[in-house]
N, CA and C atoms as an extended XYZ file, in Angstrom:
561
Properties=species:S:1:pos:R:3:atomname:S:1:resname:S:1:resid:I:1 pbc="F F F"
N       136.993       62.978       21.664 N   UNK     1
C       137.584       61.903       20.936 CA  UNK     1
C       139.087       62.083       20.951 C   UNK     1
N       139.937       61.296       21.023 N   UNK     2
C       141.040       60.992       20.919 CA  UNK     2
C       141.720       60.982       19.592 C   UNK     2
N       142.811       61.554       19.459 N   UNK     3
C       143.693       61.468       17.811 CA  UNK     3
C       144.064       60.248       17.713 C   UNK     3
N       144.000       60.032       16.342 N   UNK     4
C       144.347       58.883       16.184 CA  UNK     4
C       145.652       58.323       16.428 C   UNK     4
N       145.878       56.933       16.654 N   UNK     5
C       147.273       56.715       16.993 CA  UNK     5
C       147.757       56.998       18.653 C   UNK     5
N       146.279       57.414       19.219 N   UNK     6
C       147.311       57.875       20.735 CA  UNK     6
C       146.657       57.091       21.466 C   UNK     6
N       147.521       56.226       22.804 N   UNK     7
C       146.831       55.972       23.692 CA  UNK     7
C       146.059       55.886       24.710 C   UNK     7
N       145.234       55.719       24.440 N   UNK     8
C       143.910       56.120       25.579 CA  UNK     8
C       144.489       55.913       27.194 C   UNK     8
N       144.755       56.722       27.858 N   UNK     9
C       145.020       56.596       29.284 CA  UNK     9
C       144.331       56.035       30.189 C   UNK     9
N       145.379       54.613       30.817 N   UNK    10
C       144.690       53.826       31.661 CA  UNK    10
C       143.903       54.478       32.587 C   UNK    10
N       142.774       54.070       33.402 N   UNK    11
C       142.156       54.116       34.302 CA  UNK    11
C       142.821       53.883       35.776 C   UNK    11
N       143.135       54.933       36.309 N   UNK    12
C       144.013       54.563       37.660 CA  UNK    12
C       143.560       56.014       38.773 C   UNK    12
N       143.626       55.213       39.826 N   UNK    13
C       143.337       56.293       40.777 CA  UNK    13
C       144.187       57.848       41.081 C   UNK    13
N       145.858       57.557       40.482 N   UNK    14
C       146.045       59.253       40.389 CA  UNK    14
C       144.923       60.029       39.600 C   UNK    14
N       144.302       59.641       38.594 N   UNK    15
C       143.275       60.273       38.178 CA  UNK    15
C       142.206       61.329       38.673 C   UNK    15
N       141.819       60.052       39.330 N   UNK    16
C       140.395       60.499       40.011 CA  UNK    16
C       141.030       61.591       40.599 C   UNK    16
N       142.108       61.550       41.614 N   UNK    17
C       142.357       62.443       42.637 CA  UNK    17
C       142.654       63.714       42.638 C   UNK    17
N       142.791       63.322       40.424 N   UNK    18
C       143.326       65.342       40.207 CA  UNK    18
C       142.125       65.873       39.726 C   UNK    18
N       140.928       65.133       39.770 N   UNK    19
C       139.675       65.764       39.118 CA  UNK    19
C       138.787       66.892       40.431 C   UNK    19
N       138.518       67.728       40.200 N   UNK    20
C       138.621       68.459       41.622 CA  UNK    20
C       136.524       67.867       41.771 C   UNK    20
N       136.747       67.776       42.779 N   UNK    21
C       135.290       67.664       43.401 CA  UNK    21
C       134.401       69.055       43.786 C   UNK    21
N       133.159       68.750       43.542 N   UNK    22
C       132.700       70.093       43.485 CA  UNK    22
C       132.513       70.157       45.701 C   UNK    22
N       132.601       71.670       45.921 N   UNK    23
C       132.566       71.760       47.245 CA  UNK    23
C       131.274       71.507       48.120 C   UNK    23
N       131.158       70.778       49.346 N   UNK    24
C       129.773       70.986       49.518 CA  UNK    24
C       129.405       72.540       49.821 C   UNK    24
N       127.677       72.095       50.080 N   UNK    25
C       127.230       73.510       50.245 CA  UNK    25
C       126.948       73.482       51.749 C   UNK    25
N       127.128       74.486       51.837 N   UNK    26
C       126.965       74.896       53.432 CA  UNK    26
C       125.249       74.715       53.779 C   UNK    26
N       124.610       74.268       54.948 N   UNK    27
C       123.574       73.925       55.367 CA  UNK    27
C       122.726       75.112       55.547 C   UNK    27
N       123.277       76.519       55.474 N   UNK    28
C       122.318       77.547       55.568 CA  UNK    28
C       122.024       77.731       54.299 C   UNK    28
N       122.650       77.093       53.506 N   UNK    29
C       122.568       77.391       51.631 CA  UNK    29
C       121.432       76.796       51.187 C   UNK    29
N       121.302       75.684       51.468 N   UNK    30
C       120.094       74.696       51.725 CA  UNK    30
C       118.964       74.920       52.321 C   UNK    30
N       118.666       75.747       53.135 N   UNK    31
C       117.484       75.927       53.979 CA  UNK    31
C       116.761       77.274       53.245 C   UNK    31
N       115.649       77.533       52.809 N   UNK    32
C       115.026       78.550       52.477 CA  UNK    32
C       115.077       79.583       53.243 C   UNK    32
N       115.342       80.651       52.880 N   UNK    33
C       115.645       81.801       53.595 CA  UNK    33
C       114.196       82.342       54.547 C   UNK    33
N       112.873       81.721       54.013 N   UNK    34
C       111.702       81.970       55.036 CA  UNK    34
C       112.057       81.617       56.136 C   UNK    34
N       112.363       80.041       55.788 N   UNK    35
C       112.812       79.525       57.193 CA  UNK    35
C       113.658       80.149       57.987 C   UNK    35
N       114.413       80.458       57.344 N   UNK    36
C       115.405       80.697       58.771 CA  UNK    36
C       114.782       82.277       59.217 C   UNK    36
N       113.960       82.651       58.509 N   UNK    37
C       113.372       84.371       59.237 CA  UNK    37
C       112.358       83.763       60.201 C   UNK    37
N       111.579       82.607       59.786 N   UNK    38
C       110.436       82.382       60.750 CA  UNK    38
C       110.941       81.753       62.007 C   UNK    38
N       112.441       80.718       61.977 N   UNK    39
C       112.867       80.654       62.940 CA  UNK    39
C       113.498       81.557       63.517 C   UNK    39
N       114.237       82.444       62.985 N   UNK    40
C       115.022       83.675       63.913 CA  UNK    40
C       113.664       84.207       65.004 C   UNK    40
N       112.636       84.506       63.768 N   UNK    41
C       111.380       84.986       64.597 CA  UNK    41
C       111.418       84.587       65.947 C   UNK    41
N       110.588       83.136       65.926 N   UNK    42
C       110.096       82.262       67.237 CA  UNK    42
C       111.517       81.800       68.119 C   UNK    42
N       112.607       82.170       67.695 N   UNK    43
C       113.755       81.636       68.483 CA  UNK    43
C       114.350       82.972       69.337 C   UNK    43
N       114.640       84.134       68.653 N   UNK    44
C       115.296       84.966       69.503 CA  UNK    44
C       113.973       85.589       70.833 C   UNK    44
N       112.682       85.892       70.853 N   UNK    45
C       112.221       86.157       71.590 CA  UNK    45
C       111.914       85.053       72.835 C   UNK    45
N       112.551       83.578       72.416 N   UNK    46
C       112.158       83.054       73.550 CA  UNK    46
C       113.989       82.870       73.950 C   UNK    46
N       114.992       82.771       73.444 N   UNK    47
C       116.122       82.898       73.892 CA  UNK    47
C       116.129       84.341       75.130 C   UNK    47
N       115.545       85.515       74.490 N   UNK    48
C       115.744       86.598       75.427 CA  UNK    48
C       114.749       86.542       76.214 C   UNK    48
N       113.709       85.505       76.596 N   UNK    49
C       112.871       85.666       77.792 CA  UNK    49
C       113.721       84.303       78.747 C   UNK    49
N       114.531       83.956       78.142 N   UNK    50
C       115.204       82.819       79.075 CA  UNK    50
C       116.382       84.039       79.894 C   UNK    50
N       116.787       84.604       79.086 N   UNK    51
C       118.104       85.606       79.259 CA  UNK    51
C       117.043       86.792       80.316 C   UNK    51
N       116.095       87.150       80.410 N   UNK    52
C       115.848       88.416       80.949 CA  UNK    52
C       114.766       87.784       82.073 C   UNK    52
N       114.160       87.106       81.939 N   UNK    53
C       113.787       86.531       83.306 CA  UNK    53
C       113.898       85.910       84.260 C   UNK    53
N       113.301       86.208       85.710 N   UNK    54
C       113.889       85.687       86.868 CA  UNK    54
C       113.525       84.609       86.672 C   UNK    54
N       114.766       83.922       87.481 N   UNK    55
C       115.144       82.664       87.805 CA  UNK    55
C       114.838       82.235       89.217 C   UNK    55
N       114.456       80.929       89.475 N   UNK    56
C       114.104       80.580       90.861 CA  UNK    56
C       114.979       79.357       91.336 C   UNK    56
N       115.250       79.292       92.346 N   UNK    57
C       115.924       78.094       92.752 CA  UNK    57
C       114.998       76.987       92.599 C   UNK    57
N       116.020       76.080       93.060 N   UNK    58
C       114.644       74.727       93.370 CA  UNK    58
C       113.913       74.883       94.850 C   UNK    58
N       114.578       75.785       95.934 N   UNK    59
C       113.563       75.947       97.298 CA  UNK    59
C       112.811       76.870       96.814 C   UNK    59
N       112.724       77.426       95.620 N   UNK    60
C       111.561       78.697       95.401 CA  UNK    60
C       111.654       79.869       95.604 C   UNK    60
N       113.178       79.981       95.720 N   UNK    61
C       113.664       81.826       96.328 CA  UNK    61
C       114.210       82.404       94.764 C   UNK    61
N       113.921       83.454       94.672 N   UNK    62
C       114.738       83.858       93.627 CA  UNK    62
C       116.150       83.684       93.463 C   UNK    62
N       116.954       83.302       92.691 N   UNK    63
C       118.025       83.250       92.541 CA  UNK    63
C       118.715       83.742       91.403 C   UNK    63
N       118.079       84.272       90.367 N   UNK    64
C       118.664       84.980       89.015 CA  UNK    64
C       117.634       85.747       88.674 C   UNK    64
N       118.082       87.542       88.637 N   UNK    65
C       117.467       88.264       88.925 CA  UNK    65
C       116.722       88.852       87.379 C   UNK    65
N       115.185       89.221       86.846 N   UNK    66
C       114.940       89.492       85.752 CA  UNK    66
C       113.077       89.887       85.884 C   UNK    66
N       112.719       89.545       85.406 N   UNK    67
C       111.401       90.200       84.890 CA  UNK    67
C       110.719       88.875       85.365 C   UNK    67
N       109.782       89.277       85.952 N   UNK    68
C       108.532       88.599       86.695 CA  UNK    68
C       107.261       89.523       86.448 C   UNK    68
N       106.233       88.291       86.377 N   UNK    69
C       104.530       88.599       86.292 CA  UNK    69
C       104.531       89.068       87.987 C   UNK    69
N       104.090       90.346       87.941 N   UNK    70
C       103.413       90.493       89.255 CA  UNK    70
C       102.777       89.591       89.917 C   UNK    70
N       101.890       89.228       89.530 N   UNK    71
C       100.773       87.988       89.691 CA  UNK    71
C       101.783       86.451       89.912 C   UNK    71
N       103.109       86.432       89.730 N   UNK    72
C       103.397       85.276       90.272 CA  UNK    72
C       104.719       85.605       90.751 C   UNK    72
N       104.079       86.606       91.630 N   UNK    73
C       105.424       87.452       93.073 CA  UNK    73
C       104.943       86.574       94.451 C   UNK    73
N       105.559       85.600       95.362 N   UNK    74
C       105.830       84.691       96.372 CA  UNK    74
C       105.959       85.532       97.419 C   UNK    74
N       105.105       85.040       98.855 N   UNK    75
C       105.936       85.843      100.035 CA  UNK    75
C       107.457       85.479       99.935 C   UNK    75
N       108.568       85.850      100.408 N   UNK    76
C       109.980       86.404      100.084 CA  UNK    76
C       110.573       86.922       99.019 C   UNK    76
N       109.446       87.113       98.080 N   UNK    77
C       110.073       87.663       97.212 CA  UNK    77
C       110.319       89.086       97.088 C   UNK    77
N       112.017       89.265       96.855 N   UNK    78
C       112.177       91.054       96.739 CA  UNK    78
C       112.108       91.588       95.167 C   UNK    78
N       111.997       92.722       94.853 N   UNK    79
C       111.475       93.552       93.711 CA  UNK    79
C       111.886       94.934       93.932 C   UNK    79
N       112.072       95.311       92.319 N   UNK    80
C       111.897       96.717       92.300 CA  UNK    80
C       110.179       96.984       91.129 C   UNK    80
N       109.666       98.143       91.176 N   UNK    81
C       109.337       98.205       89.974 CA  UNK    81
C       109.517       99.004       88.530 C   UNK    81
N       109.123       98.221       87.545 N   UNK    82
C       110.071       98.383       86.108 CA  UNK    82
C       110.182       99.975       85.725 C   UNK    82
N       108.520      100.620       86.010 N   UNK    83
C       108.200      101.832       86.162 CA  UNK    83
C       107.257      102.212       86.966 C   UNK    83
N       108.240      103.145       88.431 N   UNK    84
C       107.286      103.306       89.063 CA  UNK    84
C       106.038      104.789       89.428 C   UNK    84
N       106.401      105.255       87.328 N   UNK    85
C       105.299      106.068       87.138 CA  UNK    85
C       103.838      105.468       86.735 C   UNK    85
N       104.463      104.468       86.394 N   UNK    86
C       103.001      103.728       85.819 CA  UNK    86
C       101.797      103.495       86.567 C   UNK    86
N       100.592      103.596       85.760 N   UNK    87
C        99.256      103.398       86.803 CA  UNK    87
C        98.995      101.601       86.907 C   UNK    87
N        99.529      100.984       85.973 N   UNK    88
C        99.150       99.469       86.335 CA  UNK    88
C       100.632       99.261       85.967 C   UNK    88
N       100.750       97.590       86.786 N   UNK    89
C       101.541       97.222       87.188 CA  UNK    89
C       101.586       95.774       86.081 C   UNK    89
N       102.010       95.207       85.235 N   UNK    90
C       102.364       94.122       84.794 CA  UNK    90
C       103.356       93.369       85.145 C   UNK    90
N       104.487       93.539       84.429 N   UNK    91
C       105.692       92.983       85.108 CA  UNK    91
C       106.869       93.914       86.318 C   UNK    91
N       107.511       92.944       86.700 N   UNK    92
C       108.622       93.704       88.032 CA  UNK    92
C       110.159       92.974       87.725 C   UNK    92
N       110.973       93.708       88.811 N   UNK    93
C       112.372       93.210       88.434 CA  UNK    93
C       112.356       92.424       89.408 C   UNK    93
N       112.479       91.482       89.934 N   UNK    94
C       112.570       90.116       90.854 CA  UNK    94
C       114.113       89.893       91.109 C   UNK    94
N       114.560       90.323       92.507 N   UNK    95
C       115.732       89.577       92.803 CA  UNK    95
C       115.968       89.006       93.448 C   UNK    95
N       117.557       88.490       94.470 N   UNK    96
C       117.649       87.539       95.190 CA  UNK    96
C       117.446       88.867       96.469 C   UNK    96
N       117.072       88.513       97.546 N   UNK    97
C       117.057       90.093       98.511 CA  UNK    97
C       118.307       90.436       98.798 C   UNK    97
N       119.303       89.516       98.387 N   UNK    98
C       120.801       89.857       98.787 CA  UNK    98
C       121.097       91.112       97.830 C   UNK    98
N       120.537       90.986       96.688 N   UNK    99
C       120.845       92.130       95.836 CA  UNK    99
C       119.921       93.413       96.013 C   UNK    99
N       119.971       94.819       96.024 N   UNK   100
C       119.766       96.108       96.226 CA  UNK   100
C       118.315       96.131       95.405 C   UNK   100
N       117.056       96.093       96.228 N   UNK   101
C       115.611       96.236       96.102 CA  UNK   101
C       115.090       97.008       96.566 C   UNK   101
N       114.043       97.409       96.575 N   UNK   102
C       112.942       98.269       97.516 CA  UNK   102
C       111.871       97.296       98.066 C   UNK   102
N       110.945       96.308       97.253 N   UNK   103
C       110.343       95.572       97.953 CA  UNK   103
C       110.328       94.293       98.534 C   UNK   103
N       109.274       93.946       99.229 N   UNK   104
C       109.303       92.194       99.856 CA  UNK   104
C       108.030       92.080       99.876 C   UNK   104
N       107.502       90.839       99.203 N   UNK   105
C       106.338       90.270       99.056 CA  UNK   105
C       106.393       89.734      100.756 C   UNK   105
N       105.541       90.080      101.311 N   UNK   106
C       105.104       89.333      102.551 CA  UNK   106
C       103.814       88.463      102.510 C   UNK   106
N       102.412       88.224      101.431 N   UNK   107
C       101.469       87.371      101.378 CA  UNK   107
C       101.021       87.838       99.754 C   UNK   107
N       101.015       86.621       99.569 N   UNK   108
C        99.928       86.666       98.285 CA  UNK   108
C        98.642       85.818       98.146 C   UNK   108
N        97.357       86.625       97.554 N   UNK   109
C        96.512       85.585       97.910 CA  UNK   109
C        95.535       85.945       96.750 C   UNK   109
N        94.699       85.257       96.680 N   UNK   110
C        93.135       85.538       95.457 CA  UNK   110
C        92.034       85.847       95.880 C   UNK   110
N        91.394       87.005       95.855 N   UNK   111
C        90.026       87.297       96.639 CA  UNK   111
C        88.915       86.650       95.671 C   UNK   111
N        88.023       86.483       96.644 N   UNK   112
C        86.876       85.340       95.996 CA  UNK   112
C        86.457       86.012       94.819 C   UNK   112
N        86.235       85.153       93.762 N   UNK   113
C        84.976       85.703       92.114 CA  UNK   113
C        83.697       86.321       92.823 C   UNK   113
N        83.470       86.823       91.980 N   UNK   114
C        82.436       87.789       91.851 CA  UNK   114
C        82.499       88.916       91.005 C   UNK   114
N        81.804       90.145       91.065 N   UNK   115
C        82.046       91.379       90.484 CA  UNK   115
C        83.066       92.254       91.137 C   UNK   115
N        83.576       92.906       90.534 N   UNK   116
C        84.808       93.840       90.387 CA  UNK   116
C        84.665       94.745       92.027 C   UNK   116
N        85.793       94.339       93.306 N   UNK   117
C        84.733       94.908       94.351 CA  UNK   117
C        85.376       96.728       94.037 C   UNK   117
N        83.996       97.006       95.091 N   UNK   118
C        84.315       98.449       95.443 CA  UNK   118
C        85.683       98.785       96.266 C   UNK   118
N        86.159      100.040       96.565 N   UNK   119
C        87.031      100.165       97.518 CA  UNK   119
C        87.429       99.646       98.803 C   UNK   119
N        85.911       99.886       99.463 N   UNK   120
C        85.865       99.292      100.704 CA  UNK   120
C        85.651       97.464      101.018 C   UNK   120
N        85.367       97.609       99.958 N   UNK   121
C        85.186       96.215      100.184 CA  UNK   121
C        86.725       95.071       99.483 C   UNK   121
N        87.702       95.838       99.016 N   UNK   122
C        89.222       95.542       98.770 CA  UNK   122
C        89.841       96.093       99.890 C   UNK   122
N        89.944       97.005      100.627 N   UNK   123
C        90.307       97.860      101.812 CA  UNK   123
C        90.186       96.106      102.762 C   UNK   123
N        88.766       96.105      102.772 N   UNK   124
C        88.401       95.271      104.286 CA  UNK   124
C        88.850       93.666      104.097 C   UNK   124
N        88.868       93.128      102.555 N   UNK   125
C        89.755       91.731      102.364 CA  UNK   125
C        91.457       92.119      102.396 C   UNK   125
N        92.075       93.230      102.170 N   UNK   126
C        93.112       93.721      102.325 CA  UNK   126
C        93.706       93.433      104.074 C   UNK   126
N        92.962       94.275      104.366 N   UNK   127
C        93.300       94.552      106.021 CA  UNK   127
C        93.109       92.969      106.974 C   UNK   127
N        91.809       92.622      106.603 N   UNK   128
C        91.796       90.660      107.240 CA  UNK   128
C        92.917       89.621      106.431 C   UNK   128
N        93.506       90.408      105.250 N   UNK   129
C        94.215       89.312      104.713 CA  UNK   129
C        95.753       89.638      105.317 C   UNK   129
N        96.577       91.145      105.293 N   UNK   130
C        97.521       91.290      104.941 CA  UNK   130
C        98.214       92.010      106.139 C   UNK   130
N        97.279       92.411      106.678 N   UNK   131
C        97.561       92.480      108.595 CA  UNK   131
C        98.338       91.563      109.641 C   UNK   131
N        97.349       90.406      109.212 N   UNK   132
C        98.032       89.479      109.989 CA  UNK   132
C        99.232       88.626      109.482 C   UNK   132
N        99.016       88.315      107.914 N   UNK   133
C       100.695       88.113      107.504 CA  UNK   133
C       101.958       89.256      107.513 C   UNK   133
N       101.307       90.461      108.204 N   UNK   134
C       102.665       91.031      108.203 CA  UNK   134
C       103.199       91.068      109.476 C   UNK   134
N       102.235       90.451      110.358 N   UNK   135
C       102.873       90.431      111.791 CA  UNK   135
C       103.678       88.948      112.049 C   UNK   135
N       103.483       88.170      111.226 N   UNK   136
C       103.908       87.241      111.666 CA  UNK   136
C       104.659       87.021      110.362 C   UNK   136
N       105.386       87.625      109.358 N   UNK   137
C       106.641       87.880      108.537 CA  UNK   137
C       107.544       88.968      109.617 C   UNK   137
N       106.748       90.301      109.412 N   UNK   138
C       108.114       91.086      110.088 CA  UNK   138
C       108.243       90.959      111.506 C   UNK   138
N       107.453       90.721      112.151 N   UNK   139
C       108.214       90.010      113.401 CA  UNK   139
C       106.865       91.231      114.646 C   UNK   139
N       106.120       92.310      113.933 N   UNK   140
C       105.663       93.273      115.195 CA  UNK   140
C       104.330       93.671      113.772 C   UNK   140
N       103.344       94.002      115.031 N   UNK   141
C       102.418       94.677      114.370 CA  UNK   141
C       102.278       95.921      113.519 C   UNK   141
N       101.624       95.948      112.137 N   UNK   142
C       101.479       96.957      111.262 CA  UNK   142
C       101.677       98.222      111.766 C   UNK   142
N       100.858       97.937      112.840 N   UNK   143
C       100.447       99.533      113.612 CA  UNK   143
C       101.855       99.999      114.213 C   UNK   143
N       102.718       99.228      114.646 N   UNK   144
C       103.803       99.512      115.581 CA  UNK   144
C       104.976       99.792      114.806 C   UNK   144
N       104.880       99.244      113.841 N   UNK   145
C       105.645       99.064      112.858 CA  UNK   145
C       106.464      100.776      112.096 C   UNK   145
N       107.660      100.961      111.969 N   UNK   146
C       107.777      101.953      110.726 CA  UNK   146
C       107.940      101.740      109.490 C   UNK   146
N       107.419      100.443      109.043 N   UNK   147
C       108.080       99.813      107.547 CA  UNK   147
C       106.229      100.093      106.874 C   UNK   147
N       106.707      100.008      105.531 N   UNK   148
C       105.367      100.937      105.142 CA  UNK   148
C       104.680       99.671      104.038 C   UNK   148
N       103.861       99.570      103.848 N   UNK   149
C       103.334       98.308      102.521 CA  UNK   149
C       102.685       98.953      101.731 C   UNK   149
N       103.183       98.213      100.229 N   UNK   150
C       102.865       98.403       98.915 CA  UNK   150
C       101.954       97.494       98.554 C   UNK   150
N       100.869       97.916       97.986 N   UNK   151
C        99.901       96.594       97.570 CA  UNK   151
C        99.481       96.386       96.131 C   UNK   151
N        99.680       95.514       95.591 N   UNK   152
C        99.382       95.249       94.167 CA  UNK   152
C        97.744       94.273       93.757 C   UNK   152
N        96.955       95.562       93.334 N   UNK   153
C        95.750       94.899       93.241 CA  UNK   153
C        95.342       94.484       91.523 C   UNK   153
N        94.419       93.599       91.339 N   UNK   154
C        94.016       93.276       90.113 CA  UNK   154
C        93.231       95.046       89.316 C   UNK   154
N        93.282       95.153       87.963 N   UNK   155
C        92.670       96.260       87.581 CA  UNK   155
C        91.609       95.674       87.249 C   UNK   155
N        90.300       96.522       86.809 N   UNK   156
C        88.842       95.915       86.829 CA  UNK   156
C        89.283       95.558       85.071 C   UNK   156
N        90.188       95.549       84.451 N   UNK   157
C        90.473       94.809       83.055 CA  UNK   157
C        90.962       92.721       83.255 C   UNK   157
N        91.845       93.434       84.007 N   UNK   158
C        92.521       92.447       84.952 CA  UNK   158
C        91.440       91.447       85.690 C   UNK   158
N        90.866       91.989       86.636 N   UNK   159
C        89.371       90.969       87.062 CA  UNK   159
C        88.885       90.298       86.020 C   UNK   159
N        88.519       91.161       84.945 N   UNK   160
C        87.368       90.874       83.936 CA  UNK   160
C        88.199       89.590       83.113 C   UNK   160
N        89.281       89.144       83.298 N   UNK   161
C        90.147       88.229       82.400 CA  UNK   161
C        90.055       87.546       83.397 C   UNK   161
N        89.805       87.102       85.021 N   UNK   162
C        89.968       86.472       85.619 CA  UNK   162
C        91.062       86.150       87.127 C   UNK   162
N        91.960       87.571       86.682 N   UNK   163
C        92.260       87.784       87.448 CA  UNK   163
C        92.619       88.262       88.859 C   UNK   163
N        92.915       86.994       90.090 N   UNK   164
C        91.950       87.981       91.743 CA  UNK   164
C        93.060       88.044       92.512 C   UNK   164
N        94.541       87.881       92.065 N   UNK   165
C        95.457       88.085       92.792 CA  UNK   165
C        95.965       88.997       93.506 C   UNK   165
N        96.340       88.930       94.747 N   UNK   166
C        97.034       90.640       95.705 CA  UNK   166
C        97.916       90.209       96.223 C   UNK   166
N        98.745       90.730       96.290 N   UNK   167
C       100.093       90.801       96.492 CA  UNK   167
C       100.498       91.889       97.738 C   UNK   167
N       100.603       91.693       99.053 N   UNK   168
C       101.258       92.671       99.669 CA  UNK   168
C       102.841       92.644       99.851 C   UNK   168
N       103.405       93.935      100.272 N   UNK   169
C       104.413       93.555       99.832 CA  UNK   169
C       105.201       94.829      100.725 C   UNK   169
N       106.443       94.625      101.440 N   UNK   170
C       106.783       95.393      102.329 CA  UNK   170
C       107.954       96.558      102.186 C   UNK   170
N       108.420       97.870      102.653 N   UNK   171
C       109.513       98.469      102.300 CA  UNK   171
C       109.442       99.272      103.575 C   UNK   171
N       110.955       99.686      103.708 N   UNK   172
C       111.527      100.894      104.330 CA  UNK   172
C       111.484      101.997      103.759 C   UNK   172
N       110.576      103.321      103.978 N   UNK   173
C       110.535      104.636      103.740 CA  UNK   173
C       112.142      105.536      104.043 C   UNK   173
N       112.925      104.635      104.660 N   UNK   174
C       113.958      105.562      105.660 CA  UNK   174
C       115.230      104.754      104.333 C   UNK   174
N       114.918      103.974      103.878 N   UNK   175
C       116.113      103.191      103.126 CA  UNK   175
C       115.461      102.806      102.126 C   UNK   175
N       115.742      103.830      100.621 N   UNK   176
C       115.661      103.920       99.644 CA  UNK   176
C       115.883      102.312       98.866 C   UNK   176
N       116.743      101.936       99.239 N   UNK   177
C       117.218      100.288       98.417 CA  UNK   177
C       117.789       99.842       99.566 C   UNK   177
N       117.183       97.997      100.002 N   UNK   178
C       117.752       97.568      100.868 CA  UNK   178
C       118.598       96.683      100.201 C   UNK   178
N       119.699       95.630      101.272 N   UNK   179
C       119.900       94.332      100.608 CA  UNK   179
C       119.955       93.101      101.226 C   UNK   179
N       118.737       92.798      101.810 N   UNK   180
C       119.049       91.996      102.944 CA  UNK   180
C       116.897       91.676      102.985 C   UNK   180
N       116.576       90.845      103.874 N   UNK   181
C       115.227       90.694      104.031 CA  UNK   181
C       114.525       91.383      104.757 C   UNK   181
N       113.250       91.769      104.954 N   UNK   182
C       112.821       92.605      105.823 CA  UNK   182
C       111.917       91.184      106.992 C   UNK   182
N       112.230       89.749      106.551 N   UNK   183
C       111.346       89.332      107.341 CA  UNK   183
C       111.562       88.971      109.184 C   UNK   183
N       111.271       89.158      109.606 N   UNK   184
C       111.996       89.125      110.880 CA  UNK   184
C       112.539       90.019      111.488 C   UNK   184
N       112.206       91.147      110.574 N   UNK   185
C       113.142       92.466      111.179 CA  UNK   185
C       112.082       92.982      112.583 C   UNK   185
N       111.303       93.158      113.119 N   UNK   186
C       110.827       93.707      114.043 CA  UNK   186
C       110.925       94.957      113.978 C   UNK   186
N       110.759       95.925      113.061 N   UNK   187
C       110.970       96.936      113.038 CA  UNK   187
C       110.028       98.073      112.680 C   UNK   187
C-alpha cells in the first residue's frame, strides 16, 4: 500500500524494463537426468561403432579402416587380426590394402546346411572351393605358389547359430606386413 498523499506511479514502459526477468533454464535442466543416462547409454556405443568400424566405399573396397565381422570379409579385402592368439576368430581390423596388413580375402563362400562337418569333409569343400579362386586371384597355382593361405572357418557354436561362412584369405610368409594387393601378383 502506498502512504497517503503520494502518487501512485504512472504505468510506463521504463518500468517494466527495470524489473529483472527471471533467466531461462537451460534445456539439460529440463530433461530428467534418467534420460539423459539412458540416452548417453544407447548413443555413445553406437557413436563409437560408427568411429571404430570399417568403412566401405560405394565400389565395395574398404576405404576407412576399423573393425569388421569376419563373416562379412569380401574377396579384396585386406586385414590384420585383432588377436592373433585367439582360438576363434570374431571380429578383424579391415583396411584399405594400401595401408600395412598381413591378409587378403581371395573367396568367400557358405558350405551347404547340414550337421557340423568333420575335418575331411571341410578339408575337401575347402580345397574344391579355394584352390581354384586362388589361381585365378593371384595370378599361378597354389601348388606353385610361395604365398601361404589363412582360412577362417565357422566354430561348431557358430554352425549351430547358423552360421556356414569361409573365408580364404591370402599372405606372404617372407613379408611380415604388406601394402599393396596380393591379387595378380603371380607369385
Amino acid at each position: 500500500m502506498w502512504p497517503a498523499g503520494s502518487a501512485v506511479p504512472a504505468a510506463d514502459s521504463t518500468l517494466a524494463a527495470t524489473i529483472p526477468q527471471p533467466a531461462p533454464v537451460p534445456i539439460w535442466r529440463r530433461i530428467p537426468l534418467v534420460w539423459i543416462l539412458v540416452g548417453a547409454f544407447l548413443l555413445v556405443p553406437a557413436i563409437t561403432g560408427v568411429i571404430a568400424n570399417a568403412g566401405r566405399a560405394s565400389s565395395g573396397e574398404i576405404a576407412k579402416g576399423g573393425d569388421l565381422f569376419a563373416s562379412d570379409l569380401r574377396a579384396g579385402d585386406c586385414f590384420d587380426l585383432k588377436d592373433p592368439t585367439a582360438k576363434e576368430i570374431g571380429d578383424v581390423h579391415a583396411v584399405p590394402c594400401t595401408t600395412e596388413h598381413k591378409y587378403e580375402t581371395f573367396f568367400t563362400g557358405s558350405m551347404p546346411a547340414g550337421s557340423f562337418p568333420t575335418q575331411a569333409a571341410l578339408d575337401d569343400w575347402i580345397t574344391g572351393q579355394c584352390d581354384p579362386a586362388y589361381e585365378k586371384y593371384v595370378g599361378m597355382a597354389y601348388q606353385d605358389s610361395h604365398l601361404e593361405v589363412y582360412i577362417l572357418t565357422p566354430s561348431p557354436e557358430a554352425w549351430t547359430n547358423g552360421d556356414r561362412s569361409v573365408q580364404c584369405s591370402v599372405y606372404d610368409p617372407n613379408h611380415e606386413r604388406l601394402t599393396q594387393s596380393l591379387k595378380g601378383a603371380a607369385r
